[in-house]
C-alpha positions in Angstrom: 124.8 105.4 117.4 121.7 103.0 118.6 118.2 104.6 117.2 114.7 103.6 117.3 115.0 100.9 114.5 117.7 99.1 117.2 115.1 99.1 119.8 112.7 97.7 118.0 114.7 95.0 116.0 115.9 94.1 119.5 112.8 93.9 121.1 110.9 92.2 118.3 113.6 89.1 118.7 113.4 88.6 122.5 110.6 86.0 123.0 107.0 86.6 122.5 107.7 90.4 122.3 104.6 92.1 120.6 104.7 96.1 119.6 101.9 98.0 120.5 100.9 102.1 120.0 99.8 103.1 123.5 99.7 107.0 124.6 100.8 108.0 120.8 103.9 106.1 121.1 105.3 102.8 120.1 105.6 100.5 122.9 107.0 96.4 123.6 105.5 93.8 125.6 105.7 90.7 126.7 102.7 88.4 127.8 100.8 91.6 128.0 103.7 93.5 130.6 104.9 96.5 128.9 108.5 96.9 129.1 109.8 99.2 126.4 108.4 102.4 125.7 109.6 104.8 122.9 108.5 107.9 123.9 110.3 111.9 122.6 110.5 111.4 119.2 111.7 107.9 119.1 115.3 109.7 120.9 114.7 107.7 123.9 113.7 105.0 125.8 112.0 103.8 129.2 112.6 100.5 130.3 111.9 98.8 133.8 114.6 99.2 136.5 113.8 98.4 140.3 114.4 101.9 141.8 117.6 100.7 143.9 119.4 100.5 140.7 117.8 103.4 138.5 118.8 105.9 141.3 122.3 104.5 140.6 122.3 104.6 137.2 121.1 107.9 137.2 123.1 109.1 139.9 126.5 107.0 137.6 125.3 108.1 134.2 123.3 111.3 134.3 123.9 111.9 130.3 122.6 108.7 129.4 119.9 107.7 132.2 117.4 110.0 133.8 113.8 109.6 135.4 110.8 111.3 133.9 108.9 113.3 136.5 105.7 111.4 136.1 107.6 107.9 136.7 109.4 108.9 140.3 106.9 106.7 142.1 107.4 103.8 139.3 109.8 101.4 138.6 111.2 103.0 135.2 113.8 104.7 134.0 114.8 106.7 130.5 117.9 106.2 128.1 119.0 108.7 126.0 120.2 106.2 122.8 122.3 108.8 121.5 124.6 107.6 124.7 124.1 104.0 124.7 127.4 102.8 123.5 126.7 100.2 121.7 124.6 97.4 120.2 125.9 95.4 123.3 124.6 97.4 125.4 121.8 98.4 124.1 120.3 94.3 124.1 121.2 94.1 127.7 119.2 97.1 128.4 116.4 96.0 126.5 116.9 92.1 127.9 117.0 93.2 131.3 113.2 95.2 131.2 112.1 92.2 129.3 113.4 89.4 132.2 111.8 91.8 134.8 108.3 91.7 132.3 108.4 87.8 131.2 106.5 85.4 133.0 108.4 82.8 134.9 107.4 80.2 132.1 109.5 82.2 129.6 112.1 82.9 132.1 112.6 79.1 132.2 112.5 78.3 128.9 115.4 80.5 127.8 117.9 80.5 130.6 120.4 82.0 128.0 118.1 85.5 128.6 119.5 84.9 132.5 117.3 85.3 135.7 116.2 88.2 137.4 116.8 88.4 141.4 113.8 89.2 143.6 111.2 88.7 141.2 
C-alpha cells in the first residue's frame, strides 16, 4: 500500500520539487505551482487533473478518485492511496500534476518526465 512517505519521496525527486506546509497540511511545488497536496491525515492526495479527465477518472474509479466539494470549479482531483496499486502508479500520478505545474524550461530539460498536451 502507497502512504504519505511514497508521496513525498516521489515528489521530493521530480525536479526542483520543494515541500511546503500551507492550510495545516504538507504540500509540493514546483517553481512556486502547487501540485501535490496531502490533505485528511496524510490518507490522501490532490493532484492537478484538467476536469475532462478527472470526471473520468472519477466516473472509472470512484474508490480511488473523487473531487472535494470545494475543488468542483478547479482543476483538481483526490486519491485515496489506500487504492493506488502500486509504486508505478503512484509516480505517474504524481509526474503528471507535476508536468501540468513545471514551467516549460523544466519541461524541456527532462523530456524523460514526457509533455503535457494543451498546456
Amino acid at each position: 500500500m502507497q502512504d504519505a512517505d511514497d508521496v513525498r519521496r516521489i515528489c521530493l525527486s521530480l525536479p526542483e520539487t520543494v515541500e511546503k506546509i500551507a492550510w495545516s497540511m504538507p504540500t509540493f511545488r514546483v517553481a512556486g505551482k502547487m501540485f501535490v497536496t496531502l490533505p485528511e491525515a496524510e490518507t490522501s492526495m490532490a493532484v492537478r487533473c484538467p476536469k475532462t479527465e478527472r470526471d473520468e477518472l472519477v466516473l472509472a474509479e470512484p474508490d480511488k478518485f473523487w473531487v472535494a466539494a470545494h475543488e468542483s470549479g478547479s482543476a483538481w482531483v483526490r486519491v485515496r492511496l489506500a487504492a493506488v496499486e502500486d509504486a508505478d502508479e503512484l509516480r505517474d500520478i504524481l509526474a503528471d500534476s507535476w508536468r501540468q505545474a513545471a514551467p516549460t524550461r523544466l519541461l524541456d530539460s527532462y523530456p524523460e518526465l514526457g509533455v503535457v498536451a494543451d498546456r
